[in-house]
LOBA-45650 format. One record per residue (C-alpha): residue number from 1; z, x, y. Coordinates in nm, 2 decimals. Each point is the difference from the previous one (the first is absolute). Example, Ala and Ser with C-alpha at 12.3 -4.5 7.8 and 13.67 -1.06 7.14 Angstrom:
BEGIN
node nr = 1, up = 0.78, east = 1.23, north = -0.45
node nr = 2, up = -0.07, east = 0.14, north = 0.34
This chain:
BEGIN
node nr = 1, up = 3.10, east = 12.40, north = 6.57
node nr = 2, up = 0.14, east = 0.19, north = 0.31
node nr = 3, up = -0.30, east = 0.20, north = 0.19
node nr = 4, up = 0.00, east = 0.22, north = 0.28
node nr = 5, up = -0.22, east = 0.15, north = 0.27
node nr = 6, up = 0.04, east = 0.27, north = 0.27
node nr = 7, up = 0.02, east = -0.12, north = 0.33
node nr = 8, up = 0.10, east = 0.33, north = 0.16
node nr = 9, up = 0.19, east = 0.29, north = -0.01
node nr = 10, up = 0.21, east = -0.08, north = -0.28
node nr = 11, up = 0.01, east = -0.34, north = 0.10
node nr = 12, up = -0.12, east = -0.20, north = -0.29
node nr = 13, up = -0.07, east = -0.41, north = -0.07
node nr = 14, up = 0.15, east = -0.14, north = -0.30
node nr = 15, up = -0.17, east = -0.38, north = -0.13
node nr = 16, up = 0.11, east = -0.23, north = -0.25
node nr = 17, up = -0.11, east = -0.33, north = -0.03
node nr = 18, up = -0.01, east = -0.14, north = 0.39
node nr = 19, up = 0.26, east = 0.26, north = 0.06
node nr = 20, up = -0.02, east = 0.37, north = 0.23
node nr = 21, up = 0.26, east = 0.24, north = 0.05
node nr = 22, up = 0.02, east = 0.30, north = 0.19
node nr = 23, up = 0.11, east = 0.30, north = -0.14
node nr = 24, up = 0.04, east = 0.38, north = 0.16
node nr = 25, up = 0.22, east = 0.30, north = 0.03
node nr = 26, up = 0.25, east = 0.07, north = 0.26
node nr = 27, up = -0.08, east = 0.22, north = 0.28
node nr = 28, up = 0.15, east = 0.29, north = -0.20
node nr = 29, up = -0.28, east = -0.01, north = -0.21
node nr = 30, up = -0.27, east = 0.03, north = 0.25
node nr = 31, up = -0.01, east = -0.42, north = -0.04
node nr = 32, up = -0.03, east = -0.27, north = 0.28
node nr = 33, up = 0.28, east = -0.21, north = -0.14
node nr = 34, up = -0.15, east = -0.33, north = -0.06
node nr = 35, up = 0.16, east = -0.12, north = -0.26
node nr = 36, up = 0.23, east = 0.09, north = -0.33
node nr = 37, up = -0.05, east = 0.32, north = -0.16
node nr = 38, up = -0.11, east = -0.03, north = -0.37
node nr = 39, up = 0.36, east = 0.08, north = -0.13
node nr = 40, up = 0.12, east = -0.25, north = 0.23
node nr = 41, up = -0.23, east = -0.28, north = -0.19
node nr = 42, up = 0.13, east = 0.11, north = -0.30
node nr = 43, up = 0.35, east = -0.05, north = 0.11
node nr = 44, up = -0.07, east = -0.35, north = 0.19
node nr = 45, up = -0.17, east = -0.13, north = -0.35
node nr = 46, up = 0.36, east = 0.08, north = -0.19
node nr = 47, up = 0.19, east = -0.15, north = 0.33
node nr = 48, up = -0.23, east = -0.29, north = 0.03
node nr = 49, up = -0.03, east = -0.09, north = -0.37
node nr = 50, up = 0.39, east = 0.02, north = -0.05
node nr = 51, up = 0.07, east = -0.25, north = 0.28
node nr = 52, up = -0.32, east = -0.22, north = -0.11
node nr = 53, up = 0.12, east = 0.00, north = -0.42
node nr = 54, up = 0.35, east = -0.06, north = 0.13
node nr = 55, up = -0.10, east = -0.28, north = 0.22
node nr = 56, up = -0.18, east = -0.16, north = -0.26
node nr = 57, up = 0.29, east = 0.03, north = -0.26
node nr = 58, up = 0.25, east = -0.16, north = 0.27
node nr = 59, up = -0.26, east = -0.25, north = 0.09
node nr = 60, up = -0.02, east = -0.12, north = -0.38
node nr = 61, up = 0.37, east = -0.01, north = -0.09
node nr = 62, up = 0.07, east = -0.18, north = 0.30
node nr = 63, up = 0.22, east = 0.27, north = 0.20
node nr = 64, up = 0.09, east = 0.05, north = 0.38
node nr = 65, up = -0.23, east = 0.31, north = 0.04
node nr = 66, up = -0.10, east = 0.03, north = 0.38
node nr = 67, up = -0.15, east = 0.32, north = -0.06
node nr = 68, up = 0.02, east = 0.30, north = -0.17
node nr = 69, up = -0.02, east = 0.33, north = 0.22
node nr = 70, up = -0.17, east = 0.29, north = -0.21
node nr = 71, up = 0.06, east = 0.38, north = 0.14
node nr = 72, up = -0.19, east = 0.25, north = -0.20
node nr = 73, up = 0.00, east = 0.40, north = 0.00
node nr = 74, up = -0.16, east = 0.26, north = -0.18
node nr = 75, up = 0.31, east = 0.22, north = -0.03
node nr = 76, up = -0.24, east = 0.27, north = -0.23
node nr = 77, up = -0.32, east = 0.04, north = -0.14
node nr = 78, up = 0.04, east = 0.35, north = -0.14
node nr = 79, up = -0.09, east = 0.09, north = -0.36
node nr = 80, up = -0.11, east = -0.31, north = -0.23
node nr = 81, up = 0.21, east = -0.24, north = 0.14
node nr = 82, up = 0.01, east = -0.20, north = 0.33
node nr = 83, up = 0.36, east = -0.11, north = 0.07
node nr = 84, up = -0.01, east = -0.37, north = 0.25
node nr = 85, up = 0.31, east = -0.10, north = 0.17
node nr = 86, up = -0.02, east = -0.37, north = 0.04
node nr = 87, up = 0.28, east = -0.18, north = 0.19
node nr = 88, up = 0.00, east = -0.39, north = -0.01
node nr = 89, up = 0.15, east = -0.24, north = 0.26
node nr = 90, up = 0.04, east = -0.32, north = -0.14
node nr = 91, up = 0.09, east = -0.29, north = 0.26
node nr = 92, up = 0.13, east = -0.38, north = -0.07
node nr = 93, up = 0.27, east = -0.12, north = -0.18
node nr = 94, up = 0.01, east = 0.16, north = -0.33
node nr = 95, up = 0.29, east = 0.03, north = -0.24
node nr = 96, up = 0.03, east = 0.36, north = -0.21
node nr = 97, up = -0.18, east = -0.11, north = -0.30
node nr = 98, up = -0.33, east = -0.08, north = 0.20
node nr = 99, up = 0.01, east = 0.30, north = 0.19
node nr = 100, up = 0.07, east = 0.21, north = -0.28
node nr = 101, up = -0.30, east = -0.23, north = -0.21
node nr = 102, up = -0.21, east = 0.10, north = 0.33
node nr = 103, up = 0.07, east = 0.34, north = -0.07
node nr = 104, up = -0.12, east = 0.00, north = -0.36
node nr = 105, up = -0.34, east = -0.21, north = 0.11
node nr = 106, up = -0.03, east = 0.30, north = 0.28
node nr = 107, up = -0.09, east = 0.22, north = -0.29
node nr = 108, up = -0.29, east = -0.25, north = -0.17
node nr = 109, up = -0.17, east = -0.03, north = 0.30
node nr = 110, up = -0.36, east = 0.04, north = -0.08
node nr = 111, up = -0.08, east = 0.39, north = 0.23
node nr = 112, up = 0.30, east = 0.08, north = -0.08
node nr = 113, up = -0.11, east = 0.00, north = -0.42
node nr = 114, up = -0.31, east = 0.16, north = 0.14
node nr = 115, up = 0.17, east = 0.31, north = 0.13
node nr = 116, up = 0.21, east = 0.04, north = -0.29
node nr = 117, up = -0.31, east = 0.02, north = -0.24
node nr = 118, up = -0.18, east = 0.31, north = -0.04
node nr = 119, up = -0.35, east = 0.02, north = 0.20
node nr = 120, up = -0.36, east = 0.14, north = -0.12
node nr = 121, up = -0.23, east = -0.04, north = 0.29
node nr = 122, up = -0.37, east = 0.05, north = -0.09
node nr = 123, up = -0.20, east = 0.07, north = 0.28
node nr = 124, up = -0.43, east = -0.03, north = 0.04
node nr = 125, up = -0.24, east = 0.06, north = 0.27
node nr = 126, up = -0.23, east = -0.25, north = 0.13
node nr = 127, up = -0.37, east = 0.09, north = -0.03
């Protein structure tokens, strides 16, 4: 469970587990700029995930991975459909056939199933 709290402005405090992060809006917005902006987040979950599942998968088969670079963009959100660009920089010594088997365990990483899925988000007040 994620929560969060207003610190100020539109500064808020995200906690999980022992974890905080600081999240607000760029100056634009009437924000301070303290942190990622919520679309940002969303974006460094896909970028984070990719490079974690594909470290993971590299780990297990035994491959030269030294990391895996993950640039995401939201090229559009119009309509019912958000289009991500997601460019991936693997580095170590990889033949064509891992990268390419990267590639394909790019798209299994666990957010990125999560965005593909249709969302309901039911919403209550606190009394």
């Amino acid at each position: 469970m994620v929560n969060v709290t207003r610190l100020k402005q539109y500064t808020v405090i995200a906690k999980s587990r022992n974890h905080e992060l600081t999240i607000d809006v760029d100056n634009s917005l009437n924000g301070l700029d303290l942190g990622m902006d919520p679309h940002e987040l969303v974006k460094a979950a896909l970028a984070a995930c990719t490079s974690i599942t594909l470290q993971m998968y590299a780990d297990r088969k035994q491959w030269n991975l030294e990391s895996a670079d993950v640039e995401i963009d939201i090229e559009d959100e119009k309509g019912n459909e958000v289009k991500f660009s997601r460019i991936i920089n693997l580095k170590g010594n990889l033949n064509e056939e891992q990268r390419q088997k990267l590639l394909e365990i790019a798209n299994k990483c666990p957010v990125h199933k999560l965005l593909e899925k249709p969302s309901i988000i039911t919403s209550y007040l606190k009394d």
